[in-house]
C-alpha positions as CSV (number, residue, x, y, z in Angstrom):
1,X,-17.1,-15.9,22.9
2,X,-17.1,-15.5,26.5
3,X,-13.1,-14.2,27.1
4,X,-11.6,-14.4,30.5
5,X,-9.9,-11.5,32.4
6,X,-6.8,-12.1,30.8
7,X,-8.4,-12.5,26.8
8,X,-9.0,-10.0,24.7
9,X,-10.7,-10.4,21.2
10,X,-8.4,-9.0,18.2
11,X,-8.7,-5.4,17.2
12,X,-8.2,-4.7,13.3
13,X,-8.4,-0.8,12.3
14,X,-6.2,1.4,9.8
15,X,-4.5,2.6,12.7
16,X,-4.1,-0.3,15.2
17,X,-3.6,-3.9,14.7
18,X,-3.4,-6.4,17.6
19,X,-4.1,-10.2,17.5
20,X,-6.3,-12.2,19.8
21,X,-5.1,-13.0,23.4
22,X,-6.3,-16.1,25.5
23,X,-5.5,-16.4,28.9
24,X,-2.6,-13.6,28.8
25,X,-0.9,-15.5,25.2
26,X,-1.1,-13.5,22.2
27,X,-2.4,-16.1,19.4
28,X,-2.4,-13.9,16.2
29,X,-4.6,-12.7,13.9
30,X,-7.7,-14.7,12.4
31,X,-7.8,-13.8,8.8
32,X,-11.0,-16.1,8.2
33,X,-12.7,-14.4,11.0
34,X,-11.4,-11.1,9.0
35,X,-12.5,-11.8,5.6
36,X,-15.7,-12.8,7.2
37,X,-16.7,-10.4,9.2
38,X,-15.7,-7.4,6.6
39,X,-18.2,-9.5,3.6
40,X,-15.3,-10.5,1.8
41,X,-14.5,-13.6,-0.8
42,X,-11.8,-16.4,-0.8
43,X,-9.5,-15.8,-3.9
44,X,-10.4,-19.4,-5.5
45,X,-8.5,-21.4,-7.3
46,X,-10.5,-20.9,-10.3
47,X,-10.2,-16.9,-10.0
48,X,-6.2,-17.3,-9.9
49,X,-6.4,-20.2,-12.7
50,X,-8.3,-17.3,-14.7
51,X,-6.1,-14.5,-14.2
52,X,-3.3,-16.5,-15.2
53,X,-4.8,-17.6,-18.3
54,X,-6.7,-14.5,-19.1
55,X,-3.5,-12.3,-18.9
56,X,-1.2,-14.6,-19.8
57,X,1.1,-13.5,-16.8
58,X,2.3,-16.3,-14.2
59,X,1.2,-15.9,-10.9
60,X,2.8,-13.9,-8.6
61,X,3.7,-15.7,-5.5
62,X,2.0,-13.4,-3.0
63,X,-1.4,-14.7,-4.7
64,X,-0.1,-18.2,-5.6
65,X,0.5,-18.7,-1.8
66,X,-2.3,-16.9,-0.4
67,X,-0.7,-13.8,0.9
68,X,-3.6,-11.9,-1.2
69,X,-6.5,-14.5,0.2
70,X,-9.6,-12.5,-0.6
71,X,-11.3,-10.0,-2.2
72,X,-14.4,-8.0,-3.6
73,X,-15.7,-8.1,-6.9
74,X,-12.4,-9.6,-8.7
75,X,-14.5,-11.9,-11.5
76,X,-15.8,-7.9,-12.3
77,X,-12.6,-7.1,-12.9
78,X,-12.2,-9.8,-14.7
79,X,-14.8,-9.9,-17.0
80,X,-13.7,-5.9,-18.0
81,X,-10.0,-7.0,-18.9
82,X,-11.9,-9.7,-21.1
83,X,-14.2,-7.6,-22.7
84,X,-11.1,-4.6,-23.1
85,X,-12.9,-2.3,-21.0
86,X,-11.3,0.5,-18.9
87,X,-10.6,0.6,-15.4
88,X,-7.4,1.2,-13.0
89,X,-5.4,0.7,-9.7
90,X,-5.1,2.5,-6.5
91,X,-2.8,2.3,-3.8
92,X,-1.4,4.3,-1.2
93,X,1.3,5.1,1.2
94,X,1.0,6.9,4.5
95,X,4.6,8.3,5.0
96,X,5.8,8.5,8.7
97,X,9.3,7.8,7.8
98,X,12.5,8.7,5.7
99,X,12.8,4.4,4.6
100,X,9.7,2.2,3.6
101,X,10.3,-1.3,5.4
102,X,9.4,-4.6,4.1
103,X,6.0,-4.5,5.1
104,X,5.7,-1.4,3.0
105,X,6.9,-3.2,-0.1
106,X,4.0,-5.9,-0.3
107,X,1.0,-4.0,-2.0
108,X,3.6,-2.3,-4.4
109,X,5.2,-5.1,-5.6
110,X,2.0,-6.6,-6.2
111,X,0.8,-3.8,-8.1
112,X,3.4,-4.0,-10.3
113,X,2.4,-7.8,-11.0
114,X,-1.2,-6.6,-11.5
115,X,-0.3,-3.4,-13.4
116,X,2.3,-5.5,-15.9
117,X,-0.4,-7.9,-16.0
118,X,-3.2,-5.9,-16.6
119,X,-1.0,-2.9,-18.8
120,X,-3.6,-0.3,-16.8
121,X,-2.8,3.0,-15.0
122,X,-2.0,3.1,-11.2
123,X,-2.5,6.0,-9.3
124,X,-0.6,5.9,-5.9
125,X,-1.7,8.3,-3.3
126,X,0.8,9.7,-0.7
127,X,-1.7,10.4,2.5
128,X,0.9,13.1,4.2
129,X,-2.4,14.7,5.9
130,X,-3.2,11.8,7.3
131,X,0.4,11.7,9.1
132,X,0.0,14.9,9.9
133,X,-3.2,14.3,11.7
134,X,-2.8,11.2,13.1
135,X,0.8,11.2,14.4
136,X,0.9,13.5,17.4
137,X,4.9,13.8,16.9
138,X,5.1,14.9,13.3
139,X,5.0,17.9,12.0
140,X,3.4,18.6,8.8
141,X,6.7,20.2,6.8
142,X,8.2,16.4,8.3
143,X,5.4,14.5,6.4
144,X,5.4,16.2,3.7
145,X,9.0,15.7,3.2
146,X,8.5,11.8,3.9
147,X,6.0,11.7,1.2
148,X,8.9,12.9,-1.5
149,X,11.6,10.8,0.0
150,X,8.7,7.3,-0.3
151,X,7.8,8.3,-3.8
152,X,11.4,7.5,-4.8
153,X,11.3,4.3,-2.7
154,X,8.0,3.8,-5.0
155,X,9.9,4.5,-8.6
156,X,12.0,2.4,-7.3
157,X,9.8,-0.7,-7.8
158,X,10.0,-0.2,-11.4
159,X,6.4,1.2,-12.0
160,X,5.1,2.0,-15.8
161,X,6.0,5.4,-15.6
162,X,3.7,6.2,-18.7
163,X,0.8,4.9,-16.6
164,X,2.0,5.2,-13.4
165,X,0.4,8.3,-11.3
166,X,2.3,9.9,-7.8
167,X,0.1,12.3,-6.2
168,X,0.6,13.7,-2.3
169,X,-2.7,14.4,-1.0
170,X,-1.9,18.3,0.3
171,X,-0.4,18.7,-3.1
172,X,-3.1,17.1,-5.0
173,X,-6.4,18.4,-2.9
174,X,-7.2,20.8,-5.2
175,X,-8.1,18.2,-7.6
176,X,-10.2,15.9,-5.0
177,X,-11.6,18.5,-3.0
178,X,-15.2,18.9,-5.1
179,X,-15.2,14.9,-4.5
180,X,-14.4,14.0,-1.2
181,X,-17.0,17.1,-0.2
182,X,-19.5,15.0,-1.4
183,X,-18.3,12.0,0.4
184,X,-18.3,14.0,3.7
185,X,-22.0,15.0,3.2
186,X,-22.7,11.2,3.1
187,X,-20.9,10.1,6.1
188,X,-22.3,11.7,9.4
189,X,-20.4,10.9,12.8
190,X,-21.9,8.2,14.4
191,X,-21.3,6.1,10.8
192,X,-17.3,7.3,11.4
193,X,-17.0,6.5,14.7
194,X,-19.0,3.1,14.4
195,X,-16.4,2.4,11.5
196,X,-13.2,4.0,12.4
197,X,-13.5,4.0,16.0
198,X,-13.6,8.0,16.6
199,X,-14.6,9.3,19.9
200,X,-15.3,12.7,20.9
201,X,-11.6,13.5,21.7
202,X,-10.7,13.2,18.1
203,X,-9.5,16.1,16.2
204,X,-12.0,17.1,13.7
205,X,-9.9,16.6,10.6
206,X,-9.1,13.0,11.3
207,X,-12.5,12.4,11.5
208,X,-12.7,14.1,8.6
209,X,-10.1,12.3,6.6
210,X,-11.2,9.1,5.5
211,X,-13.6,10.9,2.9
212,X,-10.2,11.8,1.3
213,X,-8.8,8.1,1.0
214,X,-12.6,7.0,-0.1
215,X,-12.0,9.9,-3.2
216,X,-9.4,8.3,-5.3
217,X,-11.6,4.9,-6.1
218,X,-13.9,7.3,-8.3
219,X,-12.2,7.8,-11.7
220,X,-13.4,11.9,-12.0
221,X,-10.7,13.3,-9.6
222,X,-8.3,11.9,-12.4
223,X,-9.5,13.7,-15.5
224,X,-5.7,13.7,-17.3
225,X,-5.9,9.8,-17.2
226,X,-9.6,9.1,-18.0
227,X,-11.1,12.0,-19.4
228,X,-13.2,13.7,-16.6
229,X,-15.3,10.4,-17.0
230,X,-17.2,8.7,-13.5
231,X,-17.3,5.6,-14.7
232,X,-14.1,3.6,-15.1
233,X,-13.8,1.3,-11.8
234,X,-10.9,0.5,-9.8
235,X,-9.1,-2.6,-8.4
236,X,-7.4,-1.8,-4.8
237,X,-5.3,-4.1,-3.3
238,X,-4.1,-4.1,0.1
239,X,-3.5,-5.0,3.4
240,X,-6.9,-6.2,5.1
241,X,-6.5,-3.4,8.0
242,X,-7.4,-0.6,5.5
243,X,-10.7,-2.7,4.5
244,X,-13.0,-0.2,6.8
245,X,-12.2,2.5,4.1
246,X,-13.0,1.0,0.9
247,X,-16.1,-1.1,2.7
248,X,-17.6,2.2,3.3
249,X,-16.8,3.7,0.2
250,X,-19.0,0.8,-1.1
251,X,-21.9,1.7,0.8
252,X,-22.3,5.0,-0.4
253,X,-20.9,4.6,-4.0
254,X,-24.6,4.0,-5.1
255,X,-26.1,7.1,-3.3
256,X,-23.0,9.1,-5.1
257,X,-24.1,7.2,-8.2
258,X,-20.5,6.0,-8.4
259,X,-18.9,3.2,-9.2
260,X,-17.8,0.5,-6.3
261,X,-14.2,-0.4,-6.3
262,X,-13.3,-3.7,-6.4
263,X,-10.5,-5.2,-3.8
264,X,-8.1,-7.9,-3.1
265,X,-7.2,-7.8,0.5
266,X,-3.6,-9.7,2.1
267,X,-2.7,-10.7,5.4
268,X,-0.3,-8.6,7.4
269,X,3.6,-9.1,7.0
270,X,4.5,-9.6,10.1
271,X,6.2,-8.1,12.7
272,X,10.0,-9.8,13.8
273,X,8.7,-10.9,17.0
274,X,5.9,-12.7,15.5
275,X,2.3,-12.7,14.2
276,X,0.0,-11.1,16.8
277,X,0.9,-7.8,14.8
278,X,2.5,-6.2,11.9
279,X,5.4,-5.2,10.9
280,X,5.8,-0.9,11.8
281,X,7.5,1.7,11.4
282,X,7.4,3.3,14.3
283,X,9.5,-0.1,15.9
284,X,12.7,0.0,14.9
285,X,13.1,-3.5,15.9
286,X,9.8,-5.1,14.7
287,X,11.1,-4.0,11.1
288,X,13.5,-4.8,8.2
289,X,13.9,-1.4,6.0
290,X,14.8,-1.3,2.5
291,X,17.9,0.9,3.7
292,X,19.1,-1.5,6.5
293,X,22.7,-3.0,5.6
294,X,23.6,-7.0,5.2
295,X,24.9,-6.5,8.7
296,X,21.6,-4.9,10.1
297,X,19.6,-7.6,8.2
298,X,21.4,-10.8,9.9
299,X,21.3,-9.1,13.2
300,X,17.7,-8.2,13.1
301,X,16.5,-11.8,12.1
302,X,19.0,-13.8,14.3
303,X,18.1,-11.3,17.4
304,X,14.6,-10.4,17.0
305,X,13.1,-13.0,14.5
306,X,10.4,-15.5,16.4
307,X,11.2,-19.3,15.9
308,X,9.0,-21.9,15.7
309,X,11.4,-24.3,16.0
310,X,12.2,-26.1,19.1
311,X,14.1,-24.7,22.3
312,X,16.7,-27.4,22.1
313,X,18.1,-29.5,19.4
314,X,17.0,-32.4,20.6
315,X,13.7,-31.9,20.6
316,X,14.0,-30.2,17.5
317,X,15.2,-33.0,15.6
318,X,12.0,-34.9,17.4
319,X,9.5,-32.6,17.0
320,X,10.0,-30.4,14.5
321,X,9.2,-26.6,13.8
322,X,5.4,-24.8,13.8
323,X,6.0,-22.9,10.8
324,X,2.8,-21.5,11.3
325,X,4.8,-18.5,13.6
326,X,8.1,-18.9,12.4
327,X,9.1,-15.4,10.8
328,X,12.2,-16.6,8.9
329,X,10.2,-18.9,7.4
330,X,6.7,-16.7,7.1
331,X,9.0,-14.2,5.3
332,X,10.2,-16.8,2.7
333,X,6.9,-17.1,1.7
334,X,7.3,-13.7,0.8
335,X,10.1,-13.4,-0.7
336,X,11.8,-16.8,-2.0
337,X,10.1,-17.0,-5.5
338,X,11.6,-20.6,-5.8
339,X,8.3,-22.8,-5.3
340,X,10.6,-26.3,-5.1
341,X,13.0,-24.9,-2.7
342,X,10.3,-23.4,0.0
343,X,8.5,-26.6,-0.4
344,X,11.5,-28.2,0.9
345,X,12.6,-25.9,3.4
346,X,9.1,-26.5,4.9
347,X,9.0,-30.2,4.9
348,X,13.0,-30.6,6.2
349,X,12.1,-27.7,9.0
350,X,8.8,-29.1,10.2
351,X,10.5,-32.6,10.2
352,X,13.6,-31.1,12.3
353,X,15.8,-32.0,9.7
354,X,16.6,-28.3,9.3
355,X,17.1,-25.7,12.4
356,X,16.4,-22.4,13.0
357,X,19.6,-21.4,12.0
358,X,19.7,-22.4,8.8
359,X,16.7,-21.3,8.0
360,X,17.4,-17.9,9.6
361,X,20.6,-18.1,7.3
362,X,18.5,-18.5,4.4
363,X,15.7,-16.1,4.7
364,X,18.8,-13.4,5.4
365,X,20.4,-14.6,2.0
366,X,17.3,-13.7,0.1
367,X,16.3,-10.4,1.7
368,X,20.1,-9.3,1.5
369,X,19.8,-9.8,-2.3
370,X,15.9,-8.0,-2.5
371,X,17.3,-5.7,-0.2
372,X,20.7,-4.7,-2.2
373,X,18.8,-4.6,-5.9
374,X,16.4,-2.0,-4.2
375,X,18.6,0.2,-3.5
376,X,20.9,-0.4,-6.3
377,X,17.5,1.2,-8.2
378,X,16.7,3.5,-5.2
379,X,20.1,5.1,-5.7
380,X,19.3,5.9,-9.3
381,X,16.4,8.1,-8.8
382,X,16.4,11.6,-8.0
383,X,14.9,14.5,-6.8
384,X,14.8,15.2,-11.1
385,X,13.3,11.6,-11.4
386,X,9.8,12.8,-8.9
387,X,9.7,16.3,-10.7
388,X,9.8,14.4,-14.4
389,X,7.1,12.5,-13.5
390,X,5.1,15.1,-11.7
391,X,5.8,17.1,-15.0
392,X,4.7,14.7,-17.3
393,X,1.0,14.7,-16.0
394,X,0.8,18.4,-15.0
395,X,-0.5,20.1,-17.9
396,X,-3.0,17.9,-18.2
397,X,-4.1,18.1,-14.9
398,X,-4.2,21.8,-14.7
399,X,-5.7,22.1,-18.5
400,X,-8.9,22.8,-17.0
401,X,-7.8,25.8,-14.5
402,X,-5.8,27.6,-16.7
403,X,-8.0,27.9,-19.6
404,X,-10.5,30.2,-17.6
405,X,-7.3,32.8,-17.9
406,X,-7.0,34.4,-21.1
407,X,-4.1,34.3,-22.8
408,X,-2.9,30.9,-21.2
409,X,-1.4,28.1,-23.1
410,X,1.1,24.8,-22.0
411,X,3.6,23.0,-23.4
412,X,6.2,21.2,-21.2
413,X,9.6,20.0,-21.9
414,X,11.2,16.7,-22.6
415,X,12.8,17.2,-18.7
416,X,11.4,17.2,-15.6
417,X,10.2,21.1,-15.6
418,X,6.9,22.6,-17.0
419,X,7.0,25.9,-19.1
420,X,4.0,27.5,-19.0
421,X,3.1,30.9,-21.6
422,X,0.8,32.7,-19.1
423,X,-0.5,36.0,-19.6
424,X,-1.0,36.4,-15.5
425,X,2.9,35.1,-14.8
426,X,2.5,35.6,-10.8
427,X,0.0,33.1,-10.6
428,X,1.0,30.6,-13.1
429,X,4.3,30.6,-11.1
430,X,2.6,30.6,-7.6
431,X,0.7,27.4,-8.8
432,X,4.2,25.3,-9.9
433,X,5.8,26.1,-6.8
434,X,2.8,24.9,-5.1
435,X,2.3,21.7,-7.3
436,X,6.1,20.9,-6.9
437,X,6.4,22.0,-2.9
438,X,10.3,22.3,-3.3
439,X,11.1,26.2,-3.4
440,X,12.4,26.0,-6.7
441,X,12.1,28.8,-9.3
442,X,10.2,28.5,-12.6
443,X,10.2,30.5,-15.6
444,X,6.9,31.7,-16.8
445,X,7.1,33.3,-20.0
């Protein structure tokens, strides 16, 4: 396509998301052109039809209504859940802030659906070196200190926490690090740049980095959930701007003789001020967090939310509302779970029997409620809640390191806390503090 001076194509990486512009208007994001150009699938029909039937779970909305639109390898999945096979989920969070936001909330509530669904670990990794590297502002104790304060947002969802699995990446390398040195040998700079964009005036460690989001779709960095074995696949879902790291990870999965993880991709939630971008962090305005109050909530979407509807009432009531780039409505999609009552919303706004108002009105009602039962359960976990569930996987994880010491044997309480009978007490305690990060002190005896 031959853009003018004023036109830009749309640019889709992990780090920057921006939608098409024509002749100086922003027109959003093509999520055909996405799926695409990235060698993805269209979730049919038949696919959702079959994971309804085969799990016996309805359908979450964010798949019924195409949020999650395509994917990689699903009917695999599939066909492992029929035949009770083994494999798992992987998300992530990149934590650049004390309070998650809406956006935030879509690939974790839709693991939950999957992992309820599916009754199969998740392991959730918290990419604090990634902040660290790729925000100039932050400082690493700062990330690593958003990565705790998200995992409780995360609990907070209402995960399995039997087969649920919280690991922050500076905390957890230790673990990867034989792994995602294998996946740096196969990735040499001009594939990086080509994928991720990199250019000489990149630090070395962010080009670095994507070899350590690539290392949790291989089962063997997780040997207290599957046994040290390389063979159990993984389903990833998530938003289609993180697609160049699991695309690549599928390129050199074979040379790794690995296996290549499966994906369901989703379109962005979008930003207040409409859908040439998604919704950040970073923009205050452009977002709805999960610790804004009713008041925040009403203000943000009456101040900041883009209407499709009509600049006056008359025309309005004539022509009726795109709800193609209405937010309010966009975000009821999301978040209404009543089927009948979008449906009619919809046809009454797009008519102009409704207005922008009341459907503003509306879309605050609901996010008020999502918003005020999150962090009901937000409120009830606590610093003991991360360190239980930390604790509960820990001497498993860390089987393998301390049987090279003599002497060395685990057991760890019903609380949050690990006792550990070490005969080298120094080190066993060095390696707690490290695992935990909080400065607490542990008994070793």
């Amino acid at each position: 396509m031959n853009l003018g001076a004023s036109s830009t194509e749309q640019k889709i990486t992990p780090w920057d998301v921006r939608g098409q512009v024509i002749d100086g208007v922003e027109v959003g994001i093509d999520y055909g052109k996405l799926m695409k150009q990235f060698g993805c699938q269209p979730i049919s029909e038949a696919l959702v039809a079959r994971l309804e039937k085969q799990t016996g779970v309805p359908v979450h909305p964010l798949l019924r209504r195409g949020a999650f639109y395509c994917h990689r390898d699903l009917e695999k999945i599939l066909d492992l859940h029929a035949a009770g096979k083994e494999f798992y989920l992987y998300t992530g969070r990149g934590p650049s802030s004390d309070s998650m936001h809406l956006g935030h909330m879509i690939p974790f509530l839709f693991c939950k659906y999957l992992q309820d669904a599916f009754n199969c670990f998740l392991v959730i990794q918290m990419t604090d070196d990634e902040k660290f590297l790729f925000k100039e502002a932050l400082t690493l104790e700062q990330c690593k200190g958003y990565a705790f304060d998200n995992s409780k947002d995360i609990i907070a969802v209402g995960f399995n926490p039997q087969k649920t699995f919280i690991f922050p990446d500076t905390m957890y390398m230790g673990q990867m690090f034989e792994t995602v040195l294998r996946i740096q040998k196969m990735i040499n700079f001009n594939q990086a740049s080509s994928v991720f964009g990199f250019t000489e005036s990149d630090s070395i460690g962010k080009i670095a980095y994507p070899a350590s989001q690539i290392a949790p779709c291989f089962s063997q960095i997780f040997p207290h959930l599957f046994g040290g074995k390389k063979d159990v696949p993984c389903l990833i879902p998530y938003a289609i701007d993180q697609d160049p790291y699991f695309r690549l990870c599928r390129d050199i999965a074979p040379r790794l003789k690995l296996i290549k993880p499966a994906s369901m991709c989703s379109v962005f939630f979008p930003a207040l001020q409409g859908f040439h971008t998604k919704m950040s962090a970073s923009d205050v305005n452009s977002a709805i967090f999960m610790t804004d109050t009713p008041k925040q909530i009403e203000t943000k979407l009456n101040k900041y939310a883009f209407s499709g509807g009509q600049a006056t009432l008359e025309e309005q009531r004539e022509k009726g509302a795109d709800l193609t780039v209405d937010v309010a409505y966009q975000y009821l999609r999301f978040f209404l779970d009543d089927d009948q009552e979008l449906e009619r919303i919809g046809e009454d706004y797009k008519a102009g029997r409704m207005l922008t108002g009341e459907v503003k009105k509306r879309c605050a009602e609901v996010l008020k409620t999502f918003i005020s039962g999150f962090q009901e359960r937000r409120a009830a976990v606590t610093d003991e809640t991360v360190h239980h569930i930390a604790a509960a996987f820990f001497w498993i994880t860390y089987r393998y390191d301390f049987d090279m010491i003599p002497g060395t044997a685990f057991t760890a309480d019903a609380g949050w806390g690990c006792m550990i009978r070490c005969g080298q007490m120094l080190a066993a305690t060095a390696v707690l503090a490290t695992i935990f990060g909080d400065g607490r002190h542990y008994t070793v005896s």
